[in-house]
C-alpha positions, 0 to 999 in steps of 0.5 A: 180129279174134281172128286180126288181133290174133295178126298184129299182135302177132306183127310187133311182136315181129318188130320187137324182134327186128329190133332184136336183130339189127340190134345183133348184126350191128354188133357181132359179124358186120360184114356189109353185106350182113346190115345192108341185108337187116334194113332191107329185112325191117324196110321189109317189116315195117312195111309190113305192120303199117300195112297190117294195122292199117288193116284193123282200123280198117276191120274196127272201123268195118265192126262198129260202123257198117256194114251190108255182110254178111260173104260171100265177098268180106270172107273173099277179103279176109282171106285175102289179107291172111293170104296176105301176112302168112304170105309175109313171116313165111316170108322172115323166118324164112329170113332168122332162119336165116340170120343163125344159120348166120353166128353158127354160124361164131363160137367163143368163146376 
């Protein structure tokens, strides 16, 4: 649960700054391209996060009132869901470094 709250807390700050990015873009870089790549990564984003969040209803009911043993198949599961989670932060901050070799290219007058 521990683990899941770092994962969930992590792809809201994601979001936020999604947000900043998105603003950056209209402002300063003017690219469609970068504006589809944000809706794209924030899809993905939320995806995740609805995913995971359901996962910890699953994991708090499980507690509270099941009587499955926590074996290999729980921690195949949790593994997967870790597997999507570090596959999505990996291309978001591909795409963070990205936006920052664009920025790069702006000089203050």
């Amino acid at each position: 649960m521990i683990e899941l709250n770092f994962w969930i807390h992590t792809l809201e700050y994601v979001n936020s700054e999604l947000n900043h990015l998105s603003d950056i873009e209209k402002q300063l870089i003017k690219l469609t391209s970068v504006s589809v790549s944000i809706q794209a990564i924030r899809r993905k984003n939320v995806l995740n996060m609805a995913s995971l969040c359901k996962y910890e209803q699953e994991l708090k009911t499980e507690y509270e009132y099941g009587k499955v043993k926590y074996d290999n198949l729980r921690l195949k599961a949790h593994e997967q869901k870790r597997e999507n989670y570090l596959k999505f932060i990996n291309e978001y901050n591909s795409f963070k470094e990205q936006c920052y070799v664009l920025l790069k290219k702006y000089q203050r007058k």
